[in-house]
N, CA and C atoms as a LAMMPS dump frame, in Angstrom:
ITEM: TIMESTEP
0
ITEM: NUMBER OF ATOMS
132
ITEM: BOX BOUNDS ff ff ff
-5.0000000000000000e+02 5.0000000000000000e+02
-5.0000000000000000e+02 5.0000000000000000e+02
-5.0000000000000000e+02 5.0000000000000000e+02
ITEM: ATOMS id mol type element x y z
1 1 1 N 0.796 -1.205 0
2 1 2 C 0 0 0
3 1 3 C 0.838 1.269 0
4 2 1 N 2.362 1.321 0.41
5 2 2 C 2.95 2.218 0.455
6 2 3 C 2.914 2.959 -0.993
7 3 1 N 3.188 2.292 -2.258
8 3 2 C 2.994 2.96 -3.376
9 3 3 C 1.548 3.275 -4.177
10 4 1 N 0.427 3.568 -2.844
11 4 2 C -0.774 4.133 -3.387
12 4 3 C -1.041 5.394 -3.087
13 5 1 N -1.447 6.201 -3.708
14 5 2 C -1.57 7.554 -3.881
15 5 3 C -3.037 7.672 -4.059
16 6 1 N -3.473 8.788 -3.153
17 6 2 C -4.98 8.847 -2.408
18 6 3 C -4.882 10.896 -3.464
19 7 1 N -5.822 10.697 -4.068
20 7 2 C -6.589 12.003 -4.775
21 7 3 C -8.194 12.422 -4.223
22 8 1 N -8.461 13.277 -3.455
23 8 2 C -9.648 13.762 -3.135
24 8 3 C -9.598 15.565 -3.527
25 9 1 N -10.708 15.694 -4.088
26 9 2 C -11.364 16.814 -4.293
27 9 3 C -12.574 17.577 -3.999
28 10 1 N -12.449 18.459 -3.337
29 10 2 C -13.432 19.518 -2.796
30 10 3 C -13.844 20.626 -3.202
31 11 1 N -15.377 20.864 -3.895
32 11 2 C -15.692 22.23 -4.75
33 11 3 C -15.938 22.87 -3.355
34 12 1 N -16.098 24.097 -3.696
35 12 2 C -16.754 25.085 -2.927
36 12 3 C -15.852 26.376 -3.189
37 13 1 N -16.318 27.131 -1.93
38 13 2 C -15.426 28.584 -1.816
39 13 3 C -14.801 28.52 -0.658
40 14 1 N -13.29 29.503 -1.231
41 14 2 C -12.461 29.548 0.181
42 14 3 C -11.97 30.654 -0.215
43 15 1 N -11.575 30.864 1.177
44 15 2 C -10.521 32.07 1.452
45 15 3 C -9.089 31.661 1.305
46 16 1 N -8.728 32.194 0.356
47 16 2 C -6.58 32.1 -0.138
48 16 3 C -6.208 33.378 0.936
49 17 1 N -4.941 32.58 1.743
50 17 2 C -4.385 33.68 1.995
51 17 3 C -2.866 33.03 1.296
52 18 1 N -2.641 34.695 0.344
53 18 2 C -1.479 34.787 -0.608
54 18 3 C -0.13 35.361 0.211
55 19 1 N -0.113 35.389 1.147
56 19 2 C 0.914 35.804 1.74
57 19 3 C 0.777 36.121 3.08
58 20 1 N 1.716 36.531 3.722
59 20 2 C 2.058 36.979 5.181
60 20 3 C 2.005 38.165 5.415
61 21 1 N 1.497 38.636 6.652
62 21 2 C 1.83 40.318 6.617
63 21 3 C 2.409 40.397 8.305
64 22 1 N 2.931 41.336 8.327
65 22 2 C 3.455 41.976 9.484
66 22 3 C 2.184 43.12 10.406
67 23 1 N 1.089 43.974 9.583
68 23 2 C 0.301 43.992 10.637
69 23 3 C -0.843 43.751 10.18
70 24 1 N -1.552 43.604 11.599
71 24 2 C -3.003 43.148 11.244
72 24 3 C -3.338 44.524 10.199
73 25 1 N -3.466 45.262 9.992
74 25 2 C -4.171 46.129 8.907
75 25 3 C -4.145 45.681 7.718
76 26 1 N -2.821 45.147 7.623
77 26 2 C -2.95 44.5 5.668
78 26 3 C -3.472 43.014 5.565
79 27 1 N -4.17 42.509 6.389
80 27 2 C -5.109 41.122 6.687
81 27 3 C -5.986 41.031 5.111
82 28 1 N -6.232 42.444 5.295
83 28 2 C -7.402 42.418 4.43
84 28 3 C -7.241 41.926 2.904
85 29 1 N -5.729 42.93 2.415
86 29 2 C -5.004 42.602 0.918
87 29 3 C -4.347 41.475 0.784
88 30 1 N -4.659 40.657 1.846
89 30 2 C -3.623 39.55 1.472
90 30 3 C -4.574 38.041 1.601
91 31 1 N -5.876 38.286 1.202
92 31 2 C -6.618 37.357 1.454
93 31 3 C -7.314 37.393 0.128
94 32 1 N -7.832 36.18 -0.473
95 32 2 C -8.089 36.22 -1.603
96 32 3 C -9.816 34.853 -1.739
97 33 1 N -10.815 35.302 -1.971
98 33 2 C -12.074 35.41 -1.766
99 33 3 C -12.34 34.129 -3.434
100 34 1 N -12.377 32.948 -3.451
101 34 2 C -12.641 32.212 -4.354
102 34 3 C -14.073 31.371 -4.45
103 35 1 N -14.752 31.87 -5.181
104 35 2 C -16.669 31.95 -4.886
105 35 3 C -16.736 30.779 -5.063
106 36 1 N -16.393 29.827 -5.913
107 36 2 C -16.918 28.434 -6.954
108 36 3 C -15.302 28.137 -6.743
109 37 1 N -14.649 27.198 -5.762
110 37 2 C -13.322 26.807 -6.856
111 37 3 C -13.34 25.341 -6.555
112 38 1 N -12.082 24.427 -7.061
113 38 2 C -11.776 23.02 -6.706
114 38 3 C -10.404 22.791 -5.659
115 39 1 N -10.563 22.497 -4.987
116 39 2 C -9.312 22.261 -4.067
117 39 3 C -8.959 20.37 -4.626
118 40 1 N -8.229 20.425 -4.505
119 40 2 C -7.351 19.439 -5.173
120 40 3 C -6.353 18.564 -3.547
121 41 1 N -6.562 17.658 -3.154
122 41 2 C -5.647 17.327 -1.633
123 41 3 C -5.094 15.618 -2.186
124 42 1 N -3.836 15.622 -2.595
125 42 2 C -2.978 14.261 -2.887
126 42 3 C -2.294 14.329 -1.003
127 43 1 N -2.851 13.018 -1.101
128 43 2 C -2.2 12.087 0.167
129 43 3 C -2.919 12.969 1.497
130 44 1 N -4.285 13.218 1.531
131 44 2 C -4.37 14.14 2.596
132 44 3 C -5.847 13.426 3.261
């Protein structure tokens, strides 16, 4: 079983966060709002 590889996929919407920030004020620009997408999770 070690060489089986597990693929699951999840529609919906999520929140991306594209980066890191140093203060809470830039929370806002660094979050990214995806209405309809596919999340994609190998081995998870």
């Amino acid at each position: 079983m070690s060489g089986e590889h597990t693929l699951k996929a999840v529609r919906g919407s999520f929140i991306d966060v594209t980066r890191t920030v140093d203060n809470p004020e830039e929370i806002a620009s660094a979050l990214r709002f995806i209405e309809d997408g596919l999340l994609l999770i190998k081995q998870g």
